[in-house]
Each structure stands twice: as structure tokens, then as C-alpha cells.
VOPAGU-2260 file (C-alpha; in pm, 1 decimal, decimal comma):
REM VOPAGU-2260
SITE   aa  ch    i         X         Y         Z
SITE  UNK   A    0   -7482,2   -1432,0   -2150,5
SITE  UNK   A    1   -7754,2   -1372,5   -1898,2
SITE  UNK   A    2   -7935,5   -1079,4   -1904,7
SITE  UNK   A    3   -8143,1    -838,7   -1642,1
SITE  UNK   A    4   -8430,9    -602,8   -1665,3
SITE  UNK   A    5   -8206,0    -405,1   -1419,2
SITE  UNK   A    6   -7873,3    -431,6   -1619,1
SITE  UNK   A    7   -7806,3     -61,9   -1817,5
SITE  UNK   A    8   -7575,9    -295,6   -2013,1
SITE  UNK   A    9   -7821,7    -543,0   -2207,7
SITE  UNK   A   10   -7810,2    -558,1   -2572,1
SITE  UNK   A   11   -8211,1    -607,1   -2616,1
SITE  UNK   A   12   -8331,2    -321,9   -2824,6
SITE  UNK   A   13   -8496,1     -21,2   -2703,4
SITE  UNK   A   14   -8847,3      36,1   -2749,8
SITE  UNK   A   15   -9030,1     379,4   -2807,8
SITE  UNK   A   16   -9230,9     521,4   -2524,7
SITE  UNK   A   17   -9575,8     515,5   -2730,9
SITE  UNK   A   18   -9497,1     113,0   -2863,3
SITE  UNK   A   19   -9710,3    -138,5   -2772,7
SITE  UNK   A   20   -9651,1    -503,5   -2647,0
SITE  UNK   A   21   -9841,6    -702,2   -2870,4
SITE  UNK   A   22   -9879,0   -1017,3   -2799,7
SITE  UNK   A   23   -9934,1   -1237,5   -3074,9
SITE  UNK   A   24  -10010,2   -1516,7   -2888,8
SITE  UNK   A   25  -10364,4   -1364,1   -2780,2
SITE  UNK   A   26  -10578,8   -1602,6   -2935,2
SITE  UNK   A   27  -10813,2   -1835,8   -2775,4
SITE  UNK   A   28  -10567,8   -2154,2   -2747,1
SITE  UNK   A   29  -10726,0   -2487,6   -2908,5
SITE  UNK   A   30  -10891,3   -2725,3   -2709,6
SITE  UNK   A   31  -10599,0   -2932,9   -2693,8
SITE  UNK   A   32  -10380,6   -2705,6   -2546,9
SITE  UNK   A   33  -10209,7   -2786,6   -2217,3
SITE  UNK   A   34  -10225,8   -2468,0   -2072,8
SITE  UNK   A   35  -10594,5   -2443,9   -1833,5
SITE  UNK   A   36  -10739,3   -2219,6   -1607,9
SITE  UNK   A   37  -10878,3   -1842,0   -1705,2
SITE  UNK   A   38  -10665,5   -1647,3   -1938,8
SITE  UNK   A   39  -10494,7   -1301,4   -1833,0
SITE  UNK   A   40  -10454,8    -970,8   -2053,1
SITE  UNK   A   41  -10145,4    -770,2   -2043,6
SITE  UNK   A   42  -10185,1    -392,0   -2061,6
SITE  UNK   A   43  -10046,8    -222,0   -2316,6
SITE  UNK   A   44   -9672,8     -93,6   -2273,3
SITE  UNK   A   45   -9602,0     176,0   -1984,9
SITE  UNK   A   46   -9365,7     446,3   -2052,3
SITE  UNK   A   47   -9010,2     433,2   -1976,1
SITE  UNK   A   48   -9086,2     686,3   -1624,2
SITE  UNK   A   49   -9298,8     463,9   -1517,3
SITE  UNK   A   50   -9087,5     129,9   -1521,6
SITE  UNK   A   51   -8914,3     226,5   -1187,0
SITE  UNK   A   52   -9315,0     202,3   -1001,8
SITE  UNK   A   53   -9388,3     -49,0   -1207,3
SITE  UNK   A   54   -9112,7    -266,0   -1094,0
SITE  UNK   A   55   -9148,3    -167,1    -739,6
SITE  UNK   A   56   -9482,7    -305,3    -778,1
SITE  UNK   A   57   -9383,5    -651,9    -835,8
SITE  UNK   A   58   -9138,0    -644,3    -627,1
SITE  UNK   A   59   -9321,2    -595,1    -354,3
SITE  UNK   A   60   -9569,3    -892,8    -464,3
SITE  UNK   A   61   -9389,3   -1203,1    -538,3
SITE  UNK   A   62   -9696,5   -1391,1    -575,5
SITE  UNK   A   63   -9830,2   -1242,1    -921,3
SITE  UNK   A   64   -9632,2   -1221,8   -1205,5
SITE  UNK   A   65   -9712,8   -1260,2   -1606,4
SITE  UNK   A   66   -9711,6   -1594,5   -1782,5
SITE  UNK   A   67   -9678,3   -1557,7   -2147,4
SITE  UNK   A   68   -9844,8   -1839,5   -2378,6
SITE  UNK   A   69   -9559,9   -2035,9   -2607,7
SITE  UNK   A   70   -9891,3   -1966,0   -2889,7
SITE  UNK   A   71   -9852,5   -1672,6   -3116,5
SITE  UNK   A   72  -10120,0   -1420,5   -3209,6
SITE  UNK   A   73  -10164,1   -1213,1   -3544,1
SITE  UNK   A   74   -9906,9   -1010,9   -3640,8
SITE  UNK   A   75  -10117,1    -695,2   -3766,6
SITE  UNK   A   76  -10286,4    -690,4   -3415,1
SITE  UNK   A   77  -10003,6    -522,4   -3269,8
SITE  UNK   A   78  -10227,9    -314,6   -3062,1
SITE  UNK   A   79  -10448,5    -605,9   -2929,8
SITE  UNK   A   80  -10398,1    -738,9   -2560,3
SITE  UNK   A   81  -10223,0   -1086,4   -2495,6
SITE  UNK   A   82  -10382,9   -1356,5   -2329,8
SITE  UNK   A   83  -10127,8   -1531,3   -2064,3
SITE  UNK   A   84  -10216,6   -1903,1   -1946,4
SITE  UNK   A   85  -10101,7   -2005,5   -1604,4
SITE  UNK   A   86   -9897,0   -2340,3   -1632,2
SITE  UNK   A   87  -10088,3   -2612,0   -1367,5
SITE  UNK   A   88   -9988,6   -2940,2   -1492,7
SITE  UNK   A   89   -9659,1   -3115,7   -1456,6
SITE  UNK   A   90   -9320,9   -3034,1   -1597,3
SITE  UNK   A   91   -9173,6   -3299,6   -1789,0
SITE  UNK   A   92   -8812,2   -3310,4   -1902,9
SITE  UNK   A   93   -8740,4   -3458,6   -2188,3
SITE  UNK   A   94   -8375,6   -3511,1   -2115,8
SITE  UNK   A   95   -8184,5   -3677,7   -1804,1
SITE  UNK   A   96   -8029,0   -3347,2   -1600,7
SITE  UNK   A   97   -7634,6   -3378,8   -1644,7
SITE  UNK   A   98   -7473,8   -3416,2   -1344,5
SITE  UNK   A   99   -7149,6   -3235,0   -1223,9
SITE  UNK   A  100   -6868,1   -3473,8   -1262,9
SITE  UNK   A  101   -6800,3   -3573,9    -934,9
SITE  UNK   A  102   -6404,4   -3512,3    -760,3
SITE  UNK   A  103   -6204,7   -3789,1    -780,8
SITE  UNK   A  104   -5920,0   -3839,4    -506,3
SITE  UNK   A  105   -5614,7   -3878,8    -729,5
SITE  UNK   A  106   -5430,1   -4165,7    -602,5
SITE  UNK   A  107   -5001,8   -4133,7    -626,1
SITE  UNK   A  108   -4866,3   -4419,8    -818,8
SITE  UNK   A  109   -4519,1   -4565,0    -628,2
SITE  UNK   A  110   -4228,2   -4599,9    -894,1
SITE  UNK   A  111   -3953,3   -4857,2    -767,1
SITE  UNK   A  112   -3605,9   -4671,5    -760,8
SITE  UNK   A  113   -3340,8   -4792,7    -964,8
SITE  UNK   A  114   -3093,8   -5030,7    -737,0
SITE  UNK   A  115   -2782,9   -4770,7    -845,8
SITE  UNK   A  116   -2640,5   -4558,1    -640,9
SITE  UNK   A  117   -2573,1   -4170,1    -825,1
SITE  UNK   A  118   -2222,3   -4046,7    -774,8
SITE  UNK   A  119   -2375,8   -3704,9    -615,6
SITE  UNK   A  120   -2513,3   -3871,6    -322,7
SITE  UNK   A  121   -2112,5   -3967,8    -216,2
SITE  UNK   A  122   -2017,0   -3637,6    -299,1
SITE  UNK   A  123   -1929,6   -3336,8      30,1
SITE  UNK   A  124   -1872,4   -2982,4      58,0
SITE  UNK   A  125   -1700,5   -2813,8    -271,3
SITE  UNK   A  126   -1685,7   -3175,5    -458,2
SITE  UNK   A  127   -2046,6   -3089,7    -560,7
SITE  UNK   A  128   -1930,1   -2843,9    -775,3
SITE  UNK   A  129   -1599,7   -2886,9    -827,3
SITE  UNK   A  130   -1622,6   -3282,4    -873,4
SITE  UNK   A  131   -1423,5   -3539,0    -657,2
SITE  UNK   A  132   -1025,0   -3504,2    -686,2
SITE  UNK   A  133    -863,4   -3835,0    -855,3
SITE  UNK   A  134    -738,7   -4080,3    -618,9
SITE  UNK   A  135    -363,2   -4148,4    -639,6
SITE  UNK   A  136    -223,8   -4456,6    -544,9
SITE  UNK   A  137     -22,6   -4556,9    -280,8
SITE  UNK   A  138     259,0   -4616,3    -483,5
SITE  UNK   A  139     313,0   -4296,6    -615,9
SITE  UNK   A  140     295,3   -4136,7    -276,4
SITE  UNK   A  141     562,6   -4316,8    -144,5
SITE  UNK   A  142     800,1   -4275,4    -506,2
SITE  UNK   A  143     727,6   -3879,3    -485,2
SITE  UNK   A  144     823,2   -3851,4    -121,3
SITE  UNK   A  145    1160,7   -4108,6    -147,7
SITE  UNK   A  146    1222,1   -3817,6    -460,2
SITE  UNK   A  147    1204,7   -3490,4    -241,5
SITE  UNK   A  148    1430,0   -3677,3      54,8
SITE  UNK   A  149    1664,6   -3762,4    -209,0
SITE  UNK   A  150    1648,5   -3430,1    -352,6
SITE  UNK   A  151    1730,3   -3274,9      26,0
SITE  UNK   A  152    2034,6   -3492,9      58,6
SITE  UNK   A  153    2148,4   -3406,3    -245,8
SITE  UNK   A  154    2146,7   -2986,3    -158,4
SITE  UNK   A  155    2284,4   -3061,9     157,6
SITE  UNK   A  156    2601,7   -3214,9     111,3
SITE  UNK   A  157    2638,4   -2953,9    -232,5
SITE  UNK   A  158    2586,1   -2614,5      13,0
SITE  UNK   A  159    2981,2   -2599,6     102,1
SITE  UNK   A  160    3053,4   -2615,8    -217,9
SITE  UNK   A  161    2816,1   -2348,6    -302,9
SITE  UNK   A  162    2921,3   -2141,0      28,1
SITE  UNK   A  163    3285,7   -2176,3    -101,7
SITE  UNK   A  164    3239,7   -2024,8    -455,3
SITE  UNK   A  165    3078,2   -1753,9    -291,4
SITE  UNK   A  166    3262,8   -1673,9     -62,4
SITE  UNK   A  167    3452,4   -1314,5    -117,6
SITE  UNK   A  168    3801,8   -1301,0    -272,5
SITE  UNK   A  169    4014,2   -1036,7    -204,6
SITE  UNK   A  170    4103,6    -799,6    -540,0
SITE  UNK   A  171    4423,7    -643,6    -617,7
SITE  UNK   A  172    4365,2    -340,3    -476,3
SITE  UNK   A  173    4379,7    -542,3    -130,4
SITE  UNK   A  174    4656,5    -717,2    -156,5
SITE  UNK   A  175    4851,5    -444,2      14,0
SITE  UNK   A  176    4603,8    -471,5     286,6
SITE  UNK   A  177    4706,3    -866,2     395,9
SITE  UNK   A  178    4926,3    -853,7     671,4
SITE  UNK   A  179    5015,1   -1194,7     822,7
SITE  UNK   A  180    4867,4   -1390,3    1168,5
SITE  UNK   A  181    5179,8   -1278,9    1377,4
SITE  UNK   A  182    5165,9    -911,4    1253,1
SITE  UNK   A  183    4808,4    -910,2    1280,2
SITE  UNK   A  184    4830,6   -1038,0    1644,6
SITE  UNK   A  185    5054,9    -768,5    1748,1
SITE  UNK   A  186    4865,9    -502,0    1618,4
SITE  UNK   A  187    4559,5    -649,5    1825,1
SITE  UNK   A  188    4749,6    -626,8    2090,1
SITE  UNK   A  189    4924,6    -282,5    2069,3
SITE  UNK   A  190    4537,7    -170,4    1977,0
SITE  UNK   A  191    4413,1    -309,5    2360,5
SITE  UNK   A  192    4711,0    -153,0    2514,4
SITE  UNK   A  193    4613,7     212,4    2385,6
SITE  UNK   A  194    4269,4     129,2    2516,1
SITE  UNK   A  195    4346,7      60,6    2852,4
SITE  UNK   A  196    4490,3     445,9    2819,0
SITE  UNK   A  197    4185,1     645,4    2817,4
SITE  UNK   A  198    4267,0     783,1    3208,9
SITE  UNK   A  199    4595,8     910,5    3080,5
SITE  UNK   A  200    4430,0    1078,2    2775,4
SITE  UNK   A  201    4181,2    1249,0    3004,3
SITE  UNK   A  202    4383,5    1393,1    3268,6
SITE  UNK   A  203    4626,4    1506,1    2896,7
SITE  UNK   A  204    4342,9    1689,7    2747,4
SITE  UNK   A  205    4217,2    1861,9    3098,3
SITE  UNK   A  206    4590,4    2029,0    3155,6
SITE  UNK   A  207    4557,8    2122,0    2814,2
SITE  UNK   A  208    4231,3    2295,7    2823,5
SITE  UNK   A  209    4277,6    2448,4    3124,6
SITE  UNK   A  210    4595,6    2631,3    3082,6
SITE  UNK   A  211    4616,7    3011,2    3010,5
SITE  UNK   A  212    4997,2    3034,8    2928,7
SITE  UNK   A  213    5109,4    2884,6    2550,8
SITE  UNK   A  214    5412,5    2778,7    2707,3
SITE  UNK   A  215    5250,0    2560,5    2916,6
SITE  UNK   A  216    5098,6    2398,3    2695,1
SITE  UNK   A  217    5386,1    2349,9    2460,4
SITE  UNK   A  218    5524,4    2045,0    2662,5
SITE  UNK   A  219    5226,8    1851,9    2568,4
SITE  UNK   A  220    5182,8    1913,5    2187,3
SITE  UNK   A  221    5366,9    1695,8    1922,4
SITE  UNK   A  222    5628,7    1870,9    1770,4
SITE  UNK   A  223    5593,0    2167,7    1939,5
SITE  UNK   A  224    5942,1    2368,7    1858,3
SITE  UNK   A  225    5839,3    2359,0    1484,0
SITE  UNK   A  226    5513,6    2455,6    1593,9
SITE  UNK   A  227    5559,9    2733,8    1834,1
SITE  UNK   A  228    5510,8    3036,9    1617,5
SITE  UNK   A  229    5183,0    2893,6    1442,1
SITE  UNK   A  230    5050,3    2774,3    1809,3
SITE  UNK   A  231    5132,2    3166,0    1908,0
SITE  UNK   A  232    4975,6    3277,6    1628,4
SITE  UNK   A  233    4650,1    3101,0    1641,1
SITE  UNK   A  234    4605,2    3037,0    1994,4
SITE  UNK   A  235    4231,4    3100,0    2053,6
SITE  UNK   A  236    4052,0    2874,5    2282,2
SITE  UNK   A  237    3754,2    2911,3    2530,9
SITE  UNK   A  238    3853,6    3046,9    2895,7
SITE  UNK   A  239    3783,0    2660,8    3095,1
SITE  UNK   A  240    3728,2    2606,9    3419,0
SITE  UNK   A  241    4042,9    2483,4    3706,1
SITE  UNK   A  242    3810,8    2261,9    3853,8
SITE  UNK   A  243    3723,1    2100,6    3503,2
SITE  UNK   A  244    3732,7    1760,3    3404,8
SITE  UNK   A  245    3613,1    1601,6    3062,2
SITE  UNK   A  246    3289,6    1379,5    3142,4
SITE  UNK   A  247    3282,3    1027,4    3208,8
SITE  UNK   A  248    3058,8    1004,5    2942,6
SITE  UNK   A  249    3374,5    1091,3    2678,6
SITE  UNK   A  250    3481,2     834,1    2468,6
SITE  UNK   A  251    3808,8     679,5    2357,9
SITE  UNK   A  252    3943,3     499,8    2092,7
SITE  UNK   A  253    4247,3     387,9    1901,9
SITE  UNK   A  254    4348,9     322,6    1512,9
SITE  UNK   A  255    4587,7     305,8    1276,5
SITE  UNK   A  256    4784,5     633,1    1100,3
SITE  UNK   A  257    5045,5     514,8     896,2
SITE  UNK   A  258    5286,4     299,5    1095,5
SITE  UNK   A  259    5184,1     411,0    1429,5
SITE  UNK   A  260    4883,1     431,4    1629,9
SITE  UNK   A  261    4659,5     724,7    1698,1
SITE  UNK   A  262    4404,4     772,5    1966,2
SITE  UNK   A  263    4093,9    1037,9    1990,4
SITE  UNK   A  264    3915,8    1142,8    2245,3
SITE  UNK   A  265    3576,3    1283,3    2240,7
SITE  UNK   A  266    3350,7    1489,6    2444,0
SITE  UNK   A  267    3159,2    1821,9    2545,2
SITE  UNK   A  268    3328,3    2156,9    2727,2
SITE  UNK   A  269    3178,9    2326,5    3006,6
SITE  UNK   A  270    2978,2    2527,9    2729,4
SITE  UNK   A  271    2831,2    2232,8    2587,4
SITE  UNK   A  272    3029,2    2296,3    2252,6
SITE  UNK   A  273    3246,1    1927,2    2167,6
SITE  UNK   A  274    3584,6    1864,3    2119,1
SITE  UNK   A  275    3758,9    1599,2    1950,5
SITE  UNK   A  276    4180,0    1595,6    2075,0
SITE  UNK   A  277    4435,6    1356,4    1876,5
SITE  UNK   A  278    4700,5    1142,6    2059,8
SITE  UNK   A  279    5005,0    1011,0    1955,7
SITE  UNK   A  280    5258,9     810,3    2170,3
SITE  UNK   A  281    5601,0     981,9    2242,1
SITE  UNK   A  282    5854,4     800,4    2429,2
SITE  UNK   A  283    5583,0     606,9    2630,5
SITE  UNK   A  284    5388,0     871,8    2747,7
SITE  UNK   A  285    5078,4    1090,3    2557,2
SITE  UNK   A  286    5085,8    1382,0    2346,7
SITE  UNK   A  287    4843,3    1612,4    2177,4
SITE  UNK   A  288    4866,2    1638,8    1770,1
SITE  UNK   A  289    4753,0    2018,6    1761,4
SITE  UNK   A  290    4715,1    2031,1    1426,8
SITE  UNK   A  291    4465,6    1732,1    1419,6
SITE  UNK   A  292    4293,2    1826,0    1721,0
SITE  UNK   A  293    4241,4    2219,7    1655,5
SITE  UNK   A  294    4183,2    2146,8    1266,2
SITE  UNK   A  295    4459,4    2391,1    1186,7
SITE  UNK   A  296    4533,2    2450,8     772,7
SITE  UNK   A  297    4769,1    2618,4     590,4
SITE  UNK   A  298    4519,8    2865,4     472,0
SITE  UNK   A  299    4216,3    2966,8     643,5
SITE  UNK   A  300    3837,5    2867,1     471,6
SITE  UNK   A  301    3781,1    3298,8     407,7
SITE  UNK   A  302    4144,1    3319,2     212,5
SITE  UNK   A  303    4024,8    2985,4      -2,2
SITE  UNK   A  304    3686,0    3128,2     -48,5
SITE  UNK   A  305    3812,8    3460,7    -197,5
SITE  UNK   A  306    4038,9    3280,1    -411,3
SITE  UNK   A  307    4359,6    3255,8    -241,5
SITE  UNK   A  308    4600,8    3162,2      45,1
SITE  UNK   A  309    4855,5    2851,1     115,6
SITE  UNK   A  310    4637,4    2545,5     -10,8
SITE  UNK   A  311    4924,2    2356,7      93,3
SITE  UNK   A  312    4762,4    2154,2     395,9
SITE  UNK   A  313    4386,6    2192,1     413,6
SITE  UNK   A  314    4198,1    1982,6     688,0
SITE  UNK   A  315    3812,2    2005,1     611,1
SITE  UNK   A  316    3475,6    1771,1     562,9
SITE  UNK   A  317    3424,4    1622,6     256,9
SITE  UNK   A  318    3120,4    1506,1      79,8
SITE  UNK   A  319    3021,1    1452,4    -295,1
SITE  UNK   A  320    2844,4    1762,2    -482,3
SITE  UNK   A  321    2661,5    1797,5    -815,5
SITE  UNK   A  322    2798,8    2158,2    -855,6
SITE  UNK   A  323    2944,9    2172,5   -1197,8
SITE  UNK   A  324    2992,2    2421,2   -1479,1
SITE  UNK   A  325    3167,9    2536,5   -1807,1
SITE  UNK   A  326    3520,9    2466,4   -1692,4
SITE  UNK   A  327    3452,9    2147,5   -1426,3
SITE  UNK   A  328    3195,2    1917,0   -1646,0
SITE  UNK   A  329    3067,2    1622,6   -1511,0
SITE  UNK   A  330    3211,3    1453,8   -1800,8
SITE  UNK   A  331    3596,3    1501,4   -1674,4
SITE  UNK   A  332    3543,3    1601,7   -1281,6
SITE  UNK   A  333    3355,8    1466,0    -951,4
SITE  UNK   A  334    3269,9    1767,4    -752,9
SITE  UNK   A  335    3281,4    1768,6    -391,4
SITE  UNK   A  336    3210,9    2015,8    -127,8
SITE  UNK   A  337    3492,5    2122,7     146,6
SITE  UNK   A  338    3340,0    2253,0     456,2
SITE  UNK   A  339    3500,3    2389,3     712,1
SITE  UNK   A  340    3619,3    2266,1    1097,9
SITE  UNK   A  341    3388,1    2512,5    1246,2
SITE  UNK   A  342    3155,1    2412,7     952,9
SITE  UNK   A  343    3113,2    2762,6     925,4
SITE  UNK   A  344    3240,6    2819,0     531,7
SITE  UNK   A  345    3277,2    2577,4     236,7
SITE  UNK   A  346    3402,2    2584,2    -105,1
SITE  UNK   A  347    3388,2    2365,4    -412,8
SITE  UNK   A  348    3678,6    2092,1    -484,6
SITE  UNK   A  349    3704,3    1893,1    -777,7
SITE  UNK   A  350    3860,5    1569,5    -850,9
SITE  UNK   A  351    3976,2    1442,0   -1206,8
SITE  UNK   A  352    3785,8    1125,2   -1281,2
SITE  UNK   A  353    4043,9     828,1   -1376,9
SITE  UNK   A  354    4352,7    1026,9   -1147,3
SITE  UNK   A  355    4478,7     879,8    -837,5
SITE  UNK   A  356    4278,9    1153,7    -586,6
SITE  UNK   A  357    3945,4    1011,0    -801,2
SITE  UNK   A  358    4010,9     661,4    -695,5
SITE  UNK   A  359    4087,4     689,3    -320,3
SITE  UNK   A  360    3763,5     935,9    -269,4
SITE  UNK   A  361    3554,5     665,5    -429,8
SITE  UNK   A  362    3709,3     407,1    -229,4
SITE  UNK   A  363    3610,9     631,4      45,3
SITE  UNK   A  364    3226,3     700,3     -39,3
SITE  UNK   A  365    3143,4     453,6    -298,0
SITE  UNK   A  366    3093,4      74,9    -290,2
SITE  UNK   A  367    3174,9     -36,6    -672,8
SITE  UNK   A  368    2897,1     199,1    -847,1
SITE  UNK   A  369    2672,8     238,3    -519,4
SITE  UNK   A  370    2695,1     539,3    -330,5
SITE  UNK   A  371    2759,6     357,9      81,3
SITE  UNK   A  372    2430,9     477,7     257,9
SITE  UNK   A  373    2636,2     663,5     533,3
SITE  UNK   A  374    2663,1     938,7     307,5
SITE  UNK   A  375    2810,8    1149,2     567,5
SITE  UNK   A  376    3090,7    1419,2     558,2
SITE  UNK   A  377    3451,4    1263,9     604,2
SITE  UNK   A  378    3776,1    1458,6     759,7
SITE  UNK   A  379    4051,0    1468,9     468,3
SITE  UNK   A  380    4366,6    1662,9     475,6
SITE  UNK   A  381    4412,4    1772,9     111,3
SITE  UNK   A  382    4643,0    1973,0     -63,6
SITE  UNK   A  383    4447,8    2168,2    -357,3
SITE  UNK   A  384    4576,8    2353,7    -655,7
SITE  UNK   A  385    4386,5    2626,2    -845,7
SITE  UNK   A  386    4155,9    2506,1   -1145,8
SITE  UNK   A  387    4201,0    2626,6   -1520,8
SITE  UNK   A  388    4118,3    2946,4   -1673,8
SITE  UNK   A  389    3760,0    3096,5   -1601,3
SITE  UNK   A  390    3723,4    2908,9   -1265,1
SITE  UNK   A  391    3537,5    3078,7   -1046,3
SITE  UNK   A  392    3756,5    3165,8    -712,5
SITE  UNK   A  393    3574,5    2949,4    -448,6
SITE  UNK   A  394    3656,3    2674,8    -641,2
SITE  UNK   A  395    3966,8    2454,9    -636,6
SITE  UNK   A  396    4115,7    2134,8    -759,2
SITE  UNK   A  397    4213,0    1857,2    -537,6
SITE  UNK   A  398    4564,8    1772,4    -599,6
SITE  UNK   A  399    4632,9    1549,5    -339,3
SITE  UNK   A  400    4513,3    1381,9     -57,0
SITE  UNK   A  401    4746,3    1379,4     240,9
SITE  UNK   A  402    4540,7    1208,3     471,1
SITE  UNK   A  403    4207,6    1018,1     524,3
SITE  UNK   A  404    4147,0    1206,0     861,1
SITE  UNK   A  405    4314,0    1524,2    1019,6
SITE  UNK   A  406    4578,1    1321,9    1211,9
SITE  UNK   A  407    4922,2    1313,1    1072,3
SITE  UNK   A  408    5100,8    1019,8    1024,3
């Protein structure tokens, strides 16, 4: 490591400010010496203060300097001066200088590639890392697609007898239901014949609904000599217009009650409030079923609420319930709620599961074990019964059912 007179770091020990530099090369140098010229002194040692003037000194002249002798002086002079020759004659080196190595341009060396193509270089997209799919021949190409088109055929000419096993079959409880092509025809036909009606209904209903005196109205109601005290009775309907006529917008159809056909007509009254009016055919001219069309029942929904009344020809909605208790479990019964015509009052029915009433309400709202998704309120005409001991007195037992809607057959 180099060192300098400047560096605070050097390693060379320290001397004490009253040491001397004694030089023992301060003798006179033999006659053979190579060194010539007069001989300097050194003074002795400064002290450390004065080394910064001391080196500004020689700073400041480059020209002097000291030039210590290689010849040693007496050890115990330590306080004598040392003599310094100047070196005059030629420097010879006893060694050749090395040389740097000098920078060689490193030449590349060309390596012949091998003649074989690598599989990578053929290679495109995702086959680089996924790897090139295997190649299937030709042959098996054509024998897979000659398989599917057989395959096609094959489904094809199986599908009607598929479709055929599939088809529905009608169960016993349907049999009664089958009615022959000639029957069936005339039916069709009686059905298009009521349609073409709907004029006749209209102008029916309007005489109807516009007449203040019962007996006027008596001509036009089915049965009406059986049914003149209970139309007295109960004859309550809104005051209509003279000038009224149902709206164009009313609709008309026909079905089946029974053996004979039954048409209803639907609509709104002058105070927006609807109407619903049952037809029948008597002796080739139109007349109004008042018991279908006003919802009339033996026994009114208050009387059947409190537990009493004639429950001997109820016409109400029906829908299934999941009211049970103590004395109708879900176990034995299917509850159902009765509302009212007016839909102003309801009570609780219940239906034996396994009895005849059980089976024609689930034909009604059930398909098989799946409740039908028009789980809307039906019209029924019912005849109840009271329940068992302990039931409560808005609730009843449905002992039969008369009808599927409120017409009469």
C-alpha cells in the first residue's frame, strides 16, 4: 500500500516532538562510491507545528528537495547530521520493464450446424406448449363419419316408435269421458250454434236488468213458478239505466251442464261493478238461470258463519286451505276455504280424504300429486253437513258436491 506524508491514515510510527533524525548514513562515503558532487546536511527534526510551514516550503520550491545516501552512519550518533549525495550518473536497470499485456481482439469461431431439422422450429401458436396433436388417418375419418350417418338413420326411422309409446293413454277414470266421432260432431255443432247467440243473450240480460217490477222479470227466469217466492224474497238489484245496454266489449260463451248446454255472459254495469248471467235454452228461445246468475244458496254466508242455516244448496268459491285442528287433522281431512259470491264472508269446509267429494276436488285442483299452477278459486255448488263434536261453528263438512259451477243442470 502506498503511503503519503499528507495521509492521517499511514501506519509509520509517530515520532516525539524533541527526536532527532539521525542519519546513519553521515559518513564520508568511500572513494568508490557512485554518488559525487558536495554532500548536504539535514537539520535536525522540526516539531510537529511546524510540519505544515515546512511543507509549504517545499512545495512552493520543486527544485530542492533531500537525497538520502543508500550508506548508513553510526548508530550511537543519533544526534549527528546526515550527509545526502545528489545522484548525477546514470540509472541502470537491472531488469527488462514488464510490459502490459497487450488487448487481443477475440476472434468468434463459426460452428457448422447440424443438417437436422428440431421439431420446435415446425411447431405454431399453442403447439409450443401443448405439443402437436397426432395425425389421424384418412381412413378413420371416413369409418367415424359412415358410423354417426348410420347412427342418424338408425334414430330416425325408431322416433315413431318412440312417439307411439309415449303417447298418452287414457285411464279409467276417462273412460266415461269417450264419446264417439258422430256424437262428438254434434256437440261441435250444437256448441257453434249457441255462439252465434250472443245478440239474443244481450238484448235477454238488458230487459232483465232494467226492469223494476218482479213480475216482469219472471217471464225470463228458468223455472220461475217454483221460484217466485224466493225471487220476491231476495230481489235486490242495482236501480239500471232504460237507455242501458251491456258493452260490446262483454263476452259470450257456451259449455256443457249435464246433458244440455249452458251459456254465460259477462260484463260490467253502469257502476262499473261485473256481472256474470247464466243461459239455458227453453223451447228455442233464451232464459236466465237466476239461481246461477245471482249466486243464490239455501243459506246465506252470515247464517253458515254463525253456525247454522239450510246448507242444503251452497254456491261459493273454492280453494284449498291449510286450516286444520283437533277435530279436522290433516291426517283424515283436506281443508278448503268457501268464500262467498260477493266475496264478502268465508268459512272453512272440509273434505274426507279417500271419499268421493275428496276425489272430484282433486280432480279439480290437482294434477296427480302437483297442485295445477292456476291455483285460483273455483264456483262449486255444495251441499255441506255439520262436522263432529267440538267443531268450531264456521266450519263445515262437505257432503256433496252438486255441481262444478253455479249453473244447474
Amino acid at each position: 500500500m502506498t503511503t503519503r506524508i499528507d495521509d492521517p491514515n499511514t501506519h509509520a510510527p509517530e515520532d516525539s516532538p524533541n527526536e532527532a533524525c539521525v542519519n546513519h548514513l553521515a559518513e564520508k562515503p568511500s572513494e568508490h562510491s557512485e554518488y559525487g558532487g558536495a554532500s548536504m546536511t539535514l537539520p535536525p527534526q522540526r516539531p510537529k507545528n511546524e510540519f505544515s510551514a515546512f511543507r509549504d516550503h517545499f512545495l512552493d520550491t520543486p527544485d530542492s528537495g533531500f537525497y538520502i545516501a543508500p550508506l548508513s552512519l553510526n548508530p550511537d550518533e543519533s544526534s549527528a547530521a546526515i550527509d545526502i549525495q545528489q545522484f548525477k550518473g546514470n540509472v541502470v536497470r537491472l531488469e527488462n520493464a514488464a510490459f502490459d499485456p497487450t488487448k487481443i481482439t477475440r476472434q468468434g469461431i463459426l460452428t457448422p450446424s447440424s443438417q437436422s431439422v428440431p421439431e420446435e422450429s415446425h411447431l405454431h401458436g399453442e403447439e409450443h406448449k401443448w405439443g402437436r396433436p397426432k395425425q389421424h388417418s384418412i381412413r378413420w375419418i371416413i369409418s367415424s363419419g359412415f358410423g354417426v350417418a348410420v347412427l342418424v338413420v338408425f334414430i330416425l326411422m325408431m322416433l315413431p316408435l318412440i312417439n307411439e309409446s309415449n303417447a298418452a293413454k287414457p285411464g279409467s277414470w276417462q273412460i266415461g269421458l269417450v264419446i264417439d266421432s258422430a256424437e262428438k260432431a254434434g256437440k261441435i255443432e250444437n256448441l257453434n250454434q249457441w255462439l252465434a247467440r250472443r245478440p239474443e243473450a244481450m238484448e235477454l240480460f238488458r230487459v232483465f236488468a232494467i226492469s223494476r217490477v218482479v213480475d216482469d222479470t219472471l217471464p225470463l227466469i228458468r223455472d220461475s213458478r217454483q221460484l217466485q217466492k224466493i225471487i220476491l224474497k231476495n230481489r235486490q238489484k242495482p236501480i239500471i239505466p232504460q237507455d242501458w245496454f251491456p258493452p260490446p266489449s262483454s263476452t259470450w260463451i257456451a259449455f256443457e251442464v249435464g246433458d244440455r248446454i249452458c251459456g254465460v255472459l259477462e260484463g260490467t254495469l253502469p257502476d262499473f261493478s261485473k256481472f256474470r248471467a247464466y243461459m239455458v235454452d227453453s223451447e228455442n228461445h233464451l232464459v236466465l238461470d237466476w239461481k246461477a246468475t245471482t249466486g243464490h244458496g239455501s243459506a246465506s254466508f252470515d247464517e253458515l258463519a254463525a253456525g247454522h242455516g239450510d246448507p242444503g244448496e251452497i254456491r261459493a268459491f273454492i280453494s284449498p286451505s291449510g286450516y286444520y285442528n283437533h277435530v279436522f287433522t290433516e291426517a283424515d281431512y283436506q281443508s278448503y276455504q268457501l268464500v262467498s259470491p260477493d266475496e264478502n264472508r268465508s268459512i272453512w269446509c272440509y273434505a274426507r280424504r279417500g271419499g268421493t267429494v275428496y276425489s272430484e276436488l282433486q280432480n279439480l285442483f290437482f294434477e296427480g300429486e302437483i297442485l295445477k299452477p292456476e291455483t285460483l278459486a273455483y264456483r262449486i255448488t255444495a251441499r255441506l253437513a255439520r262436522g263432529p263434536k267440538d267443531t268450531l261453528a264456521n266450519q263445515w263438512v262437505i257432503e256433496e258436491l252438486l255441481h262444478d259451477d253455479w249453473a244447474s243442470p
